[in-house]
C-alpha positions as CSV (number, residue, x, y, z in Angstrom):
1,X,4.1,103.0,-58.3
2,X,5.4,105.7,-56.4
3,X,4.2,108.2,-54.0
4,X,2.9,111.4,-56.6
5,X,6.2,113.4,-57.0
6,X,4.7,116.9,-55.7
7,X,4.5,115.4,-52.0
8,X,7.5,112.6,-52.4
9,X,10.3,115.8,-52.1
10,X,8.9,117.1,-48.7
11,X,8.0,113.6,-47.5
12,X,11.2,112.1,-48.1
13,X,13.0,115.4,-46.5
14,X,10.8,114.9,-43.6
15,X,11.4,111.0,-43.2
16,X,15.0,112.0,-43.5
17,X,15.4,113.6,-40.3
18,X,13.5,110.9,-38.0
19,X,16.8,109.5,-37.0
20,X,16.6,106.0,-35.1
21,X,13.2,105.4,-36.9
22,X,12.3,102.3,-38.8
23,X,9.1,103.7,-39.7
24,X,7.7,107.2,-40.8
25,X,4.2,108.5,-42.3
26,X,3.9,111.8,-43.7
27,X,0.5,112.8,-44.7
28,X,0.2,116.6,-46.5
29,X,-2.7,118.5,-48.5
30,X,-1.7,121.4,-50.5
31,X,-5.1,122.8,-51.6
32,X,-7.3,120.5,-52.6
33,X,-4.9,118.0,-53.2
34,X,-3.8,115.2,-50.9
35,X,-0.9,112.6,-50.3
36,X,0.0,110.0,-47.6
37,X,3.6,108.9,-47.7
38,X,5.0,106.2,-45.6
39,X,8.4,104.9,-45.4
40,X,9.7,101.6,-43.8
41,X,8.5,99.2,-40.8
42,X,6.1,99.3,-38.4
43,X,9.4,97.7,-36.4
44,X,12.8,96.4,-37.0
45,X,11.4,93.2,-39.0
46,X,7.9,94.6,-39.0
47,X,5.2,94.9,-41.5
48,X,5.3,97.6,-43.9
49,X,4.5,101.3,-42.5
50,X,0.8,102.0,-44.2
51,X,-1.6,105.6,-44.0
52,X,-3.3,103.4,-41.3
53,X,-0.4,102.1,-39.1
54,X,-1.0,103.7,-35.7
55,X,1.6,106.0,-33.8
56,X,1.9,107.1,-30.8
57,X,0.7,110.7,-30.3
58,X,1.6,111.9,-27.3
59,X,0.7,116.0,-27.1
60,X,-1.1,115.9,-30.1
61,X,-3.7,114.1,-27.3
62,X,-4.2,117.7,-26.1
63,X,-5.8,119.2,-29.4
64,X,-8.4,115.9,-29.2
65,X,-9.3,117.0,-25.7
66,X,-9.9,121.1,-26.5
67,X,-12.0,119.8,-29.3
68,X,-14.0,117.9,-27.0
69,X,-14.5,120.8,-24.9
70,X,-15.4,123.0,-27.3
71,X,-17.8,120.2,-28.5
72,X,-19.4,119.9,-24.9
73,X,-19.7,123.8,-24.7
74,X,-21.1,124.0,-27.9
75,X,-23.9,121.5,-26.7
76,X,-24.6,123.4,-22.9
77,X,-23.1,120.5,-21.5
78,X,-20.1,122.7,-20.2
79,X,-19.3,126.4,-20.5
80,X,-15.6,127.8,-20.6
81,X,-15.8,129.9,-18.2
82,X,-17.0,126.8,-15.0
83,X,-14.8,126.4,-12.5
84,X,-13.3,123.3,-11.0
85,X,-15.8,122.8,-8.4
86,X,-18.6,122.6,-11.0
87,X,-17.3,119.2,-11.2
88,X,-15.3,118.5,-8.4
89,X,-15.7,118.9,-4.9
90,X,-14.9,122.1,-3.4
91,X,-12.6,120.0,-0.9
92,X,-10.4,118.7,-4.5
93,X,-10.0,121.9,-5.6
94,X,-7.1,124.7,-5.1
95,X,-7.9,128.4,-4.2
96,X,-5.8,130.5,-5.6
97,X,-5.4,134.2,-5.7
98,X,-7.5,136.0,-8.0
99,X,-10.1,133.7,-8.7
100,X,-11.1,129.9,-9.2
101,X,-9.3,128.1,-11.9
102,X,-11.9,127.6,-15.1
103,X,-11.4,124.6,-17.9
104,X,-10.5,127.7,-20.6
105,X,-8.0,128.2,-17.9
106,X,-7.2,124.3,-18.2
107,X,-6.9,124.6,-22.5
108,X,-5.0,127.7,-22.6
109,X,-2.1,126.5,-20.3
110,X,-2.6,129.8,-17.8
111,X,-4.4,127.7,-14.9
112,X,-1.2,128.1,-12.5
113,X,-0.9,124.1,-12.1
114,X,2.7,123.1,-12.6
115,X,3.9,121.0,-15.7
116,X,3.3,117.8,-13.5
117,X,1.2,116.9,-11.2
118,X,3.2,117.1,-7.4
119,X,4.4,113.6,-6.5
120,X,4.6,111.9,-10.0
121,X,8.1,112.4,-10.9
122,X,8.9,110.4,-7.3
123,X,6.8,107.6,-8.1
124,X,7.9,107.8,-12.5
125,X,11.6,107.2,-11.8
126,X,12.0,102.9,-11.5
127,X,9.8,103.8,-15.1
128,X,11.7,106.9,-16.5
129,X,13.0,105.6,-19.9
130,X,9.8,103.2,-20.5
131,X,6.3,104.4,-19.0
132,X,6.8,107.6,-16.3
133,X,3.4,107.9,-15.9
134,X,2.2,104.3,-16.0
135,X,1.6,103.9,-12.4
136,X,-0.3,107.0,-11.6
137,X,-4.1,106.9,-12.0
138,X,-7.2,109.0,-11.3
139,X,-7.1,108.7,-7.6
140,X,-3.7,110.1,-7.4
141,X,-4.5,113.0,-9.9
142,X,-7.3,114.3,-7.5
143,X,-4.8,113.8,-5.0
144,X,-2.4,115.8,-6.6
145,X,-4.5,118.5,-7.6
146,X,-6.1,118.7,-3.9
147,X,-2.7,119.4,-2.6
148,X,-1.5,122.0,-5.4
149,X,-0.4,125.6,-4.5
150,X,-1.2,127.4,-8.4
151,X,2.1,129.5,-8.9
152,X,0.0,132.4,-10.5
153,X,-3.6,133.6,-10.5
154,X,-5.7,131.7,-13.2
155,X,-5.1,133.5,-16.5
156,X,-2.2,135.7,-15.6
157,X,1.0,133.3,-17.1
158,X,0.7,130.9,-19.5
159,X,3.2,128.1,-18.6
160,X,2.5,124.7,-20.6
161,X,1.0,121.8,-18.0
162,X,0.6,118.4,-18.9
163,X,-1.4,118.5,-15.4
164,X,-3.9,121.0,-16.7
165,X,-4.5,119.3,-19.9
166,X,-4.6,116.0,-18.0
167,X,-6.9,117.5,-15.7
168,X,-9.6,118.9,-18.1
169,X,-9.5,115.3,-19.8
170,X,-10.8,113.4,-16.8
171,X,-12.8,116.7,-15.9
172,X,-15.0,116.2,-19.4
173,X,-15.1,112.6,-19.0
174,X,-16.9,113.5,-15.5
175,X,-19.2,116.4,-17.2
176,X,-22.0,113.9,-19.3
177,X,-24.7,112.0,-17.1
178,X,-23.5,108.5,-17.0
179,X,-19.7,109.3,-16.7
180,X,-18.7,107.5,-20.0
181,X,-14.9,108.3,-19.0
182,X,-12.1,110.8,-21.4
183,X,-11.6,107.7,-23.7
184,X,-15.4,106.5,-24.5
185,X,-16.7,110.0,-24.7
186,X,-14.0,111.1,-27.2
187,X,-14.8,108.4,-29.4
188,X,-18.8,109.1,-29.0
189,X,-18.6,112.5,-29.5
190,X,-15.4,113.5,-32.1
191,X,-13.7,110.2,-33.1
192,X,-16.8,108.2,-34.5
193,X,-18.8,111.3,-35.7
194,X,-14.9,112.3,-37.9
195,X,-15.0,108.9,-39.3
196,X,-11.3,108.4,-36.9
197,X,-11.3,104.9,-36.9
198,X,-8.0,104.2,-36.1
199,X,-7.8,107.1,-33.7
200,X,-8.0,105.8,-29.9
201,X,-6.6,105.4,-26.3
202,X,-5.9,102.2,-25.4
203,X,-2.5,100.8,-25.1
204,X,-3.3,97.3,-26.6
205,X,-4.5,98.9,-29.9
206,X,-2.3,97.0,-32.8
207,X,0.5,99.6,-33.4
208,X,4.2,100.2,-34.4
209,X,7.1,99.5,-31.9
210,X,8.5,102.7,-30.9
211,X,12.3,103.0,-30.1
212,X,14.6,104.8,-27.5
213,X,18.0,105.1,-28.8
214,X,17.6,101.6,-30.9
215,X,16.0,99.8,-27.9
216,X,12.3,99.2,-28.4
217,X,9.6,100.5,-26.1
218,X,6.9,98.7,-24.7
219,X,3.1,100.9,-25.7
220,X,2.9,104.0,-23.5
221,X,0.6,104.4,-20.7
222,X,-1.0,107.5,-19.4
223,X,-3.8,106.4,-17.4
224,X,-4.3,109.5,-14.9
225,X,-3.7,112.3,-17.0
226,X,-4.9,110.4,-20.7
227,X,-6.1,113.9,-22.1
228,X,-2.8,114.7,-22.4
229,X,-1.2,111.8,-24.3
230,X,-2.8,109.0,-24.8
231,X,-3.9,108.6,-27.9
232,X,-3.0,106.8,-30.5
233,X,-3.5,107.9,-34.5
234,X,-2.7,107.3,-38.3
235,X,-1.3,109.8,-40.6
236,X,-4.6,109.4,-42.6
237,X,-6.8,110.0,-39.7
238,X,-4.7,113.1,-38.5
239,X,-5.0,114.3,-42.3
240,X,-8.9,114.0,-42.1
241,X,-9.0,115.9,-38.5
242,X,-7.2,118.5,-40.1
243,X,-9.4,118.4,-43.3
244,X,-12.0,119.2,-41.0
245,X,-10.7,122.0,-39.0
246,X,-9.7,123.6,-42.4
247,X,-13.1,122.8,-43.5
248,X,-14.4,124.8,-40.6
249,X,-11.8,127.5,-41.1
250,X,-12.3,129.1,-44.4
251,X,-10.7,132.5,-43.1
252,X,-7.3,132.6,-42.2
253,X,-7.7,135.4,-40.4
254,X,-10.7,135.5,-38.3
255,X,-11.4,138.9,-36.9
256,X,-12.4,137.5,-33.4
257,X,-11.1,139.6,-30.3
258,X,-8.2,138.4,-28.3
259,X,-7.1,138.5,-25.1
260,X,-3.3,139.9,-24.0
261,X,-1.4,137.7,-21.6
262,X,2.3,137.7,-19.7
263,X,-11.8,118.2,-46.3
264,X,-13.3,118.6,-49.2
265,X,-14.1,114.8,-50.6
266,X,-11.4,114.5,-53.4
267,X,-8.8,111.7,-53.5
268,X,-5.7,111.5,-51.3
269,X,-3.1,109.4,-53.0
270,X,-1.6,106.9,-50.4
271,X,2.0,104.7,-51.1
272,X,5.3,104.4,-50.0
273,X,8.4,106.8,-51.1
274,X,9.3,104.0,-53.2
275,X,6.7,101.5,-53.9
276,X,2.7,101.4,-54.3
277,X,0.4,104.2,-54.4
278,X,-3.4,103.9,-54.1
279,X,-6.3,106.2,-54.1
280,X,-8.8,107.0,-51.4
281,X,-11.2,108.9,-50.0
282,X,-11.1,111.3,-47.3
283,X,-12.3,114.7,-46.1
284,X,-15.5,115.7,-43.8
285,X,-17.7,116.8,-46.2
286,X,-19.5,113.5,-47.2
287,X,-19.9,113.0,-43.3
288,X,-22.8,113.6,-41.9
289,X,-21.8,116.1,-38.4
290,X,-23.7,117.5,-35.5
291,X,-24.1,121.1,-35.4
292,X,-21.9,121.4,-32.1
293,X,-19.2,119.4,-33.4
294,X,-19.3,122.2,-36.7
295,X,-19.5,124.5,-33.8
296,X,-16.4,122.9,-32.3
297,X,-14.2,122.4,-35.6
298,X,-14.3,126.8,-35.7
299,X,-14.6,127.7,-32.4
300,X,-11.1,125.4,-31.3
301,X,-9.0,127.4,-33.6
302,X,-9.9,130.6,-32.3
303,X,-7.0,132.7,-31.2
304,X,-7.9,133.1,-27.3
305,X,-4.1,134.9,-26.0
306,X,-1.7,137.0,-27.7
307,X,1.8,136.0,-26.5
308,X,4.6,138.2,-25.9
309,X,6.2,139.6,-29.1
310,X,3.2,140.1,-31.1
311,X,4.0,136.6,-33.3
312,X,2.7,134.2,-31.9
313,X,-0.8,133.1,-30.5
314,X,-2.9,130.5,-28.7
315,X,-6.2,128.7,-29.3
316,X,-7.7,126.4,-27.6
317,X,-4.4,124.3,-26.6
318,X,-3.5,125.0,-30.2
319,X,-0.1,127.2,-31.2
320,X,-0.8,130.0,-33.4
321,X,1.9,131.5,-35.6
322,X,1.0,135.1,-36.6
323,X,2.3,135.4,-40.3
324,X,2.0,138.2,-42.9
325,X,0.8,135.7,-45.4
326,X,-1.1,133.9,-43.2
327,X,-1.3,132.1,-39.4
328,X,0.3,128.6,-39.3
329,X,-1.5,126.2,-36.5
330,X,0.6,124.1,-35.2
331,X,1.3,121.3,-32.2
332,X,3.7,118.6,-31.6
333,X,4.0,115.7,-29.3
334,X,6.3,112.6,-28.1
335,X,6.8,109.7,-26.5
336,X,9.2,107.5,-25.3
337,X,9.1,105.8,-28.4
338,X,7.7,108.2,-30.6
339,X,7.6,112.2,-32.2
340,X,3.9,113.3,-33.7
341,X,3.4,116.7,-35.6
342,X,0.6,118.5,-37.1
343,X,-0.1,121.8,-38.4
344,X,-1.9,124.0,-41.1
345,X,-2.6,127.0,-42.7
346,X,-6.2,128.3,-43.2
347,X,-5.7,130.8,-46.1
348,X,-3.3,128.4,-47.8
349,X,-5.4,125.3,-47.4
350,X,-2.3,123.4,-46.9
351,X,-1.5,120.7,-43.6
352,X,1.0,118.8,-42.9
353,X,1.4,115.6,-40.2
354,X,4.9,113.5,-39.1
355,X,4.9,110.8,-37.3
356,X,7.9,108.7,-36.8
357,X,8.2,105.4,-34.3
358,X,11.3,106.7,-32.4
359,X,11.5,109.3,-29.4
360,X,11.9,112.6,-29.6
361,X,15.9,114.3,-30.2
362,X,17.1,116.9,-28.1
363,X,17.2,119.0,-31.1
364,X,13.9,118.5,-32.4
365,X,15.1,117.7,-35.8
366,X,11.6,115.8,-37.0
367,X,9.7,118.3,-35.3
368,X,11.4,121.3,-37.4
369,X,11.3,119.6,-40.4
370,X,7.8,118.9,-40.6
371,X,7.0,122.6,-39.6
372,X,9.8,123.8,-42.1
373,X,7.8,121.6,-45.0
374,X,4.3,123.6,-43.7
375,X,5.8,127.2,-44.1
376,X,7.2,126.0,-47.7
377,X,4.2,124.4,-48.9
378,X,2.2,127.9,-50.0
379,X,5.5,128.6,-52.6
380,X,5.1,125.2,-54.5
381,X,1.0,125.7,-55.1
């Protein structure tokens, strides 16, 4: 059969922009209502694309990491406002003007740390079109980050930083006795407890070959910065971690103050745009969650800045669009070999995620499609 005909139109629209792809998933919930759509191989010759075949992520890895720091503050194991040295030594750490840095510093991109961490982009080039950041690990991050000048005092500028992000990944990992790591504390604390099961960081994790202008890419590696794009997902688990922050979200519009700065359990119908459909279930509210995770799924969402121009917004790492009719969340991310989206609208309970096994375009064609499909899905309730 085929995919149910209110998602196949912005499904197929969105699948038709991923040019270079030989596999896309589109997952979207309009109300209570849910659809997976999937569309081609998992490679050139491949399997068949499922709601379980696992993409690359890239900076969709960020909104995993702020809602394992708003899970760790929600327990005491961490508070927003501790500074680097609560974890580091003082000798690791940057003084800048104005103030240490904090980790909501880190998750609202207004830290002062550059996009990249000083001294990767020498050692990325011999990888630059297959795995940049392959070769730099843990010990050269603290390096790094020793020998940063910040180019702003913490919380003045927001400029996005892959460093930051990167930073508050491993800085989490460090936070719990025992030192599980990013990657095993993520899993213990928000991918197990959601029911993510095919939601993770490591590289050898059976996924689909992404592609570079036609040429195939070997699985990306981020090993020193992994809070900021390592992981790996499905279009069905995206669609439940989005079920939950909806779930947690009933209020478009929560009337928390901000700061100025320069599921539901019903079916979700899975199958291709032109073959098999099948019916499963997904959702957070036959799971069984911590209060600080709960905590977590609200509190991550929270508008935090108000940008320049009085539209737009951020949470904790999340993008906020101010709206009349309602705020649209929204991130993106990519990969040498692949593009990720997800967004959603609280008051419209509608969500949206793209993924698609081919890099990023210049013009951001996928992205904007995907986000285009979001605004329009409150018109065709």
């Amino acid at each position: 059969m085929r995919a149910p005909e209110w998602a196949r139109g912005p499904a197929s629209a969105i699948a038709a922009s991923a040019r270079g792809a030989s596999g896309v998933a589109v997952a979207i919930r309009r109300g209570d209502r849910r659809a997976v759509v999937t569309y081609g191989r998992t490679a050139h010759g491949g399997a068949p694309v499922t709601a379980d075949t696992r993409f690359e992520t890239g900076s969709l890895t960020k909104c995993f990491t702020a809602l394992l720091l708003a899970e760790l503050a929600a327990r005491g194991d961490v508070s927003y406002g501790d500074p680097l040295t609560r974890l580091l030594p003082p000798d690791r750490v940057p003084v800048p003007r104005g103030g240490p840095i904090t980790l909501l510093h880190l998750a609202t991109h207004t830290s002062g740390l550059p996009r990249l961490p000083p001294g990767l982009l020498a050692g990325a080039a011999p990888r630059w079109f297959t795995n940049p950041y392959e070769g730099f690990r843990t010990d050269d991050l603290l390096r790094a980050l020793a020998r940063t000048r910040p180019f702003a005092r913490p919380g003045d500028r927001v400029r996005y930083s892959n460093f930051g992000v990167g930073l508050l990944g491993h800085l989490l990992g460090r936070a719990v006795p025992g030192r599980l790591g990013y990657g095993e504390l993520l899993a213990d604390r928000i991918l197990d407890p959601l029911g993510l099961h095919r939601t993770g960081c490591a590289p050898g994790l059976r996924q689909a070959t992404g592609y570079w202008h036609g040429r195939a890419r070997p699985p990306w590696r981020i090993p020193g910065l992994a809070g900021a794009g390592a992981i790996r997902s499905s279009a069905r688990d995206l669609l439940t971690l989005l079920d939950a922050l909806l779930d947690a979200s009933p209020d478009a519009s929560p009337d928390a103050p901000v700061a100025t700065s320069t599921g539901t359990g019903t079916d979700t119908e899975t199958g291709t745009g032109t073959g098999t459909r099948s019916a499963t279930r997904t959702g957070t509210d036959s799971l069984s969650l911590s209060a600080p995770l709960r905590t977590a799924l609200a509190d991550v969402v929270r508008p935090r800045l108000a940008l320049r121009g009085g539209t737009r917004q951020l949470a904790l790492v999340w993008n906020i669009r101010v709206r009349p009719d309602g705020d649209v969340y929204h991130h993106s991310g990519g990969t040498r070999g692949f593009t990720a989206f997800a967004g959603f609208s609280p008051r419209h309970r509608t969500a949206v995620v793209a993924l698609a096994n081919t890099a990023p375009s210049a013009d951001q064609r996928f992205i904007q499609s995907a986000y285009g499909t979001l605004l329009s899905l409150p018109g065709q309730l």
